[in-house]
N, C-alpha and C positions, 0 to 999 in steps of 0.2 A: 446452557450456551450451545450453540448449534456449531455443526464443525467447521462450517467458513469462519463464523465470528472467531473460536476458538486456532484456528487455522490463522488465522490473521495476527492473531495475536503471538503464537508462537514465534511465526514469520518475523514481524518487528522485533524481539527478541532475539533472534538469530542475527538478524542484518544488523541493528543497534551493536551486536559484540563480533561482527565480521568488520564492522569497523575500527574495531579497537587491535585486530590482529591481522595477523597477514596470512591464517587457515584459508585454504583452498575449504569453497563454499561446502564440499560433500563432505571434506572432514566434516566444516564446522556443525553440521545438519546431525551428522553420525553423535558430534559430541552432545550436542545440545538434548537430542532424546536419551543420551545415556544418562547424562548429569543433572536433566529437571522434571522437576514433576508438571509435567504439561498435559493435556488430556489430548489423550491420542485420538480421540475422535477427529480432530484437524490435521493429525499428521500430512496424510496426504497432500491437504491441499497447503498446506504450510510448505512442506519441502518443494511442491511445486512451485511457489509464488517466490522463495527463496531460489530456486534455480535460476527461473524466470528473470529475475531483475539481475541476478548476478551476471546472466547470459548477455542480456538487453539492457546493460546498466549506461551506455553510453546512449543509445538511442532514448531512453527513460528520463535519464539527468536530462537532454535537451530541450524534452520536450517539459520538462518540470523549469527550466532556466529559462524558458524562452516565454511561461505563462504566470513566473512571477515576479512579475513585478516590482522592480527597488529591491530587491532580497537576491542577494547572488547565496547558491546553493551551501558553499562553504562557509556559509555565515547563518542560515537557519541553522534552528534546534536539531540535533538528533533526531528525537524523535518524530518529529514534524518530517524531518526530510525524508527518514525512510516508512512512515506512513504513508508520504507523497510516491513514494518510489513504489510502495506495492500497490497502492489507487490506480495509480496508471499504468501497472502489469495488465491491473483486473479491468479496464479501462479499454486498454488493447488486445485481450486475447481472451477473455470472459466474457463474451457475447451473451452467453445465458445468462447472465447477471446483471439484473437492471444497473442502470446507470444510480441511479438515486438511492438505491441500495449499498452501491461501492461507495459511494459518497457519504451518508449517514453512516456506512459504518467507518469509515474511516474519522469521519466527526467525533465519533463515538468512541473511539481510541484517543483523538489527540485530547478529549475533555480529560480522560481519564490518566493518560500518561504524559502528556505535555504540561505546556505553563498553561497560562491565564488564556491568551490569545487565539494558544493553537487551535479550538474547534474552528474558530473561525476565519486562520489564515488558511486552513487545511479546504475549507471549503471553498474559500474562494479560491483556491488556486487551482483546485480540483473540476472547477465548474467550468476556467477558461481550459483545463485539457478537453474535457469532455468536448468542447466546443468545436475545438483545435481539431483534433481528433473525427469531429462529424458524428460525435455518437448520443444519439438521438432516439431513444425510445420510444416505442408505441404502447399507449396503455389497451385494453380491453377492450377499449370502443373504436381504437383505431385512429384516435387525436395522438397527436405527441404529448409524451409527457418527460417527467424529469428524472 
């Protein structure tokens, strides 16, 4: 597993149980590598995607509430919503990161840690931020790509 995917993961871990407490995010960051066995290969990018959304968590929720559709934010899964919350950190502030990348990976989580649905609520709702957003990839030849 490579340290973003790894990173990613951690991250939803961290935010899924910042939800459940009222830890200021650096505790919870502090606690989380004390008490799991997580590979630290993602640390970094983990703690950053974890600051990130706790920082821009009002600007993030709006932009996640305003591109899904019949789903008010408080009523999605867990995990679904803070998939969505770090898709669109990585969406907004990870330019080095293709679009279609953040996207499939995040698909790639909610198969795995979500319900039935989630790979495919996560994408579509992820495809109208991207949209929202204007972020628009160029592949290799210079066409847009996804």
């Amino acid at each position: 597993m490579g340290a973003r995917t790894s990173g990613r993961q951690a991250a939803l871990q961290m935010l899924f149980g910042l939800e459940l407490t009222t830890y200021d995010p650096e505790v919870a960051i502090r606690a989380f590598w004390r008490e799991f066995d997580a590979d630290p290969e993602g640390r970094e990018y983990a703690d950053a995607a974890v600051a990130g959304v706790t920082a821009d968590l009002d600007r993030i929720d709006s932009l996640i509430r305003a591109c899904s559709t019949n789903w008010r934010l408080e009523r999605m899964a867990r995990v679904d919503r803070n998939l969505l919350r770090i898709a669109t950190w990585e969406i907004l502030t990870q330019i080095d990161v293709p679009r279609a990348v953040i996207i499939d990976e995040a698909v790639e989580l909610a198969k795995r840690f979500g319900g039935e649905d989630s790979g495919a609520f996560v994408n579509g709702v992820l495809d109208r931020i991207a949209e929202e957003c204007g972020r628009i990839d160029l592949d290799r030849g210079g066409e847009q790509g996804g």
